[in-house]
Structure formats: C-alpha cells, structure tokens
C-alpha positions in Angstrom: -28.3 10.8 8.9 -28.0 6.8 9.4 -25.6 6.7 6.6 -23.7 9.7 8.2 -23.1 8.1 11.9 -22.5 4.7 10.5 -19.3 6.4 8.4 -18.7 8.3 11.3 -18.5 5.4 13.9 -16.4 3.4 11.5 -13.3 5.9 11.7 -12.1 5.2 15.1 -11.5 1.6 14.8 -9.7 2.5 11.2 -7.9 5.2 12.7 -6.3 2.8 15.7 -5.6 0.1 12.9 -4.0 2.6 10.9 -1.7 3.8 13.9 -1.1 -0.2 15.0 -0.3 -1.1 11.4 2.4 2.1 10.9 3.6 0.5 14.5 3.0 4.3 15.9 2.1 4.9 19.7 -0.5 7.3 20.6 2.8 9.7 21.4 3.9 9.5 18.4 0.9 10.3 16.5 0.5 13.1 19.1 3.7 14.5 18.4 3.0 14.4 14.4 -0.4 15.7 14.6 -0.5 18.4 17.2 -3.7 16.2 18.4 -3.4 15.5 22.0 -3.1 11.7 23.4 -6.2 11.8 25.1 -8.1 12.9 22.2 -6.9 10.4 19.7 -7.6 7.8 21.9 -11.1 9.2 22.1 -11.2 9.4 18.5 -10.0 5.5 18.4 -12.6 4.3 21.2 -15.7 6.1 19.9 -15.7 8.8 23.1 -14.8 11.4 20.8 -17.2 12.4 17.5 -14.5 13.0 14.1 -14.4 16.6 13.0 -12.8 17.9 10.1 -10.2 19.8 12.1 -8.9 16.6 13.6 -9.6 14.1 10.6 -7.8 16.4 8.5 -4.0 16.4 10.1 -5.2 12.5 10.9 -4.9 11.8 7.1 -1.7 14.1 6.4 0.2 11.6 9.4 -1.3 8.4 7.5 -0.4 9.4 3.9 -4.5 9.1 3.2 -6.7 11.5 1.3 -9.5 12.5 3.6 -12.0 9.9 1.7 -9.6 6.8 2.4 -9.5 7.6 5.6 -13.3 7.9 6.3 -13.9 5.4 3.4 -17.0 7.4 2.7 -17.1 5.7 -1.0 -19.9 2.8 -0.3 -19.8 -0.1 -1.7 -16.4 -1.0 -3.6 -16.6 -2.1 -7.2 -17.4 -5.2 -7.8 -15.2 -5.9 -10.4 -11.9 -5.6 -8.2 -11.6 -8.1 -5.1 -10.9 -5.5 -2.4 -9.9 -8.2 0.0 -6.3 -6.8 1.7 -4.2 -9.1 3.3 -1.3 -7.0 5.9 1.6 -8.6 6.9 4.9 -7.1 8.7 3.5 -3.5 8.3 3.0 -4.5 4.2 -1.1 -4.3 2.8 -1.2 -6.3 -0.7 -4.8 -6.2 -2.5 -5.6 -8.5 -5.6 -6.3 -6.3 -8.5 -7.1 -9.4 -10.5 -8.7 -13.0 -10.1 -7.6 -14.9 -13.6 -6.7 -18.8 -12.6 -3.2 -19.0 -13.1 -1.1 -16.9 -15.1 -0.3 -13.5 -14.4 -1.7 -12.2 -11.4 -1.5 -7.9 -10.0 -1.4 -6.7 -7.3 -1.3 -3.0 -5.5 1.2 -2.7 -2.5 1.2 -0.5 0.7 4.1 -0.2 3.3 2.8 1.7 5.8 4.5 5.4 6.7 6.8 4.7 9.5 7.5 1.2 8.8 11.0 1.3 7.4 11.6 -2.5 7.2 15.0 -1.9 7.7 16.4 -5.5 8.2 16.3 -6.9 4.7 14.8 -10.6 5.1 15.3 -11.5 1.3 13.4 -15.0 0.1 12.9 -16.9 -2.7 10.1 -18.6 -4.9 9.3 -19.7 -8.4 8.0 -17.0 -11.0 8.6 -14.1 -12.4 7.9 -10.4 -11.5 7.6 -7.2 -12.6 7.1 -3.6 -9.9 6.1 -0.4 -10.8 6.4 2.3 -7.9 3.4 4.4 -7.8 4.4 6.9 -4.5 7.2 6.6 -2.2 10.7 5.5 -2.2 10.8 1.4 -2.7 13.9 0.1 -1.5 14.8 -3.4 -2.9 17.5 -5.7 -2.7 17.8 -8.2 -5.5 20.9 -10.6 -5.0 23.8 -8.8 -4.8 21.7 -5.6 -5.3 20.5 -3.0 -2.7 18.5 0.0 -4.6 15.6 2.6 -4.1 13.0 2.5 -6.9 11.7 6.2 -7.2 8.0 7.3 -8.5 7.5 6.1 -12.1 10.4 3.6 -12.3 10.0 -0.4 -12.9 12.0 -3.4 -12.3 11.7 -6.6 -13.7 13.3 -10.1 -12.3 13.2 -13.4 -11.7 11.8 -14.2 -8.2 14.1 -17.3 -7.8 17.0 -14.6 -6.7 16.7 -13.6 -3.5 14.6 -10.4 -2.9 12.9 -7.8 -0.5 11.2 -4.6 -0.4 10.4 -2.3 2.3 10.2 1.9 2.6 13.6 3.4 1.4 12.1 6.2 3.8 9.4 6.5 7.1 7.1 7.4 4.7 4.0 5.2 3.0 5.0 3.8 -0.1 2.6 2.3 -3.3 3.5 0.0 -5.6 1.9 -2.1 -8.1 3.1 -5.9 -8.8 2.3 -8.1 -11.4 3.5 -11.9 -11.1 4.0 -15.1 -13.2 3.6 -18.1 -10.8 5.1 -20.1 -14.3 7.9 -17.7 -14.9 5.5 -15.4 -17.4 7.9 -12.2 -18.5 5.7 -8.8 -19.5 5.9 -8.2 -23.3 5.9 -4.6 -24.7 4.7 -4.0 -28.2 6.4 -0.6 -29.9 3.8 -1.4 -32.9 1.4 -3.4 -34.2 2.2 -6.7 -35.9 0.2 -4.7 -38.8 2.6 -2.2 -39.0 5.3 -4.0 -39.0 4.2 -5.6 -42.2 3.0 -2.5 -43.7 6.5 -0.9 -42.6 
C-alpha cells in the first residue's frame, strides 16, 4: 500500500511538468481532456487522488502510455543513464556513456510544442537521426523537410541545422553523434562472405 500512495503522490507533480513542458494552460488541457480546470489542478496539487478515468484521457493529451505517465516501473535499469536534460520544450536522454566517440541519444519534443521558428546552429561532428513516432521537421542548409516514422538522415553537423515537431503532436527520435566527425557504417555481409563470394 506504501508502494501504491508513493506512485500515486508522484503523478501530480509529473502531470503539471508534463503540461508546463508541452507549454499547455490548464484550459487547454481542459479543452483536450474533457477534465475540468479545477480538477486538473487538483490532480497537479495533490487535492485530488488519480483514478483511472481521469489518468487515462491524461495520457492520450501527453502522447504517454498509462505506465509513463504514472512511472509505476521502479527502479530504471542500471545499465542505461536515465538522466533527461529538457530544453525549449525538447527532452534528450543518454542511451550511452562510452568516452568519446559515438555517443546515442533518444529525443522527445513535446506534443504542442511546434518549434516553429527555425533557430538553425552549428558544431563540429557528425550525425545520424532515426524518427521513431511523430513527424520530425528539419532544416539542413538550404533544406526544410519532415522526417516521417522509420526514415533516417545522415549529415554533417557543421551545416546549419534544426529540428522541432512538423506537427502539435509529440515526436521521438533517436540520435547518434560523432564529436570527431565518426560517419555510421553499414555492413550488407560479412567480410567472410565476401571472400567466400
């Protein structure tokens, strides 16, 4: 029962972040929901105990399955840093912890946060983006395009660049960067076969 209120005391407080990071008023989350104003900021204070019938179109607004939102999972693995950093409506968690080299990265813009004022910037390395959910939009140089599920790009960061949601919804991708300009290799087939072919 412990573990129970502890979980259940923790989703207010993630539920306002949530809102504040998707830069959402109570209104507006009101309006999505069907939940009134009052009782979502009940739900955000503590006043107000979760119940499935409100945690439920809660998650749907936030792009979350129900277990994200109430992060009922315990302790995280401890062989991936969970340690988000969220800036400008953008989460980024480390995926990997090698010194140098290439490092990975998962990406969330939040649902509402279009980003629509490109801001493009420039750095050493190299990069490579797979879109997991959402619409990505990127502009690359001279280039303005939305990245759909399952497609990739590859670049090098020294061109000017930016992502943000093509859409108001939440978008996932994952990155993987070279600080030293490291470019992903595929491999059709082993170096074995290739001698054996």
């Amino acid at each position: 029962m412990d573990e129970l209120d502890t979980v259940l005391d923790s989703v207010g407080p993630r539920l306002r972040a949530l809102r504040l990071e998707a830069g959402l008023t109570l209104s507006d989350l009101a309006a999505t929901t069907g939940i009134s104003v009052s009782t979502l900021s009940r739900l955000e204070s503590g006043g107000r105990r979760p119940t499935l019938e409100l945690l439920l179109p809660l998650a749907r607004a936030h792009g979350l399955a129900l277990d994200d939102l109430v992060d009922s999972s315990g302790a995280a693995d401890p062989r991936v840093p969970q340690r988000a950093v969220t800036r400008g409506g953008m989460t980024m968690v480390p995926l990997s912890r090698r010194a140098g080299g290439l490092q990975a990265y998962k990406l969330t813009i939040a649902p509402g946060r279009r980003r629509r004022d490109p801001d493009p910037q420039t750095h050493e390395g190299y990069e490579w983006l797979y879109v997991l959910d959402g619409r990505l939009r990127m502009v690359l140089g001279e280039h303005d395009v939305v990245l759909e599920p399952g497609e990739v790009a590859e670049f090098d960061t020294r061109l000017p660049h930016w992502f943000g949601g093509a859409d108001a919804r939440r978008v996932e991708f994952l990155s993987i960067f070279g600080r030293e300009g490291e470019r992903m290799h595929t491999r059709a087939r082993s170096t074995d076969a290739r001698r054996d072919g």
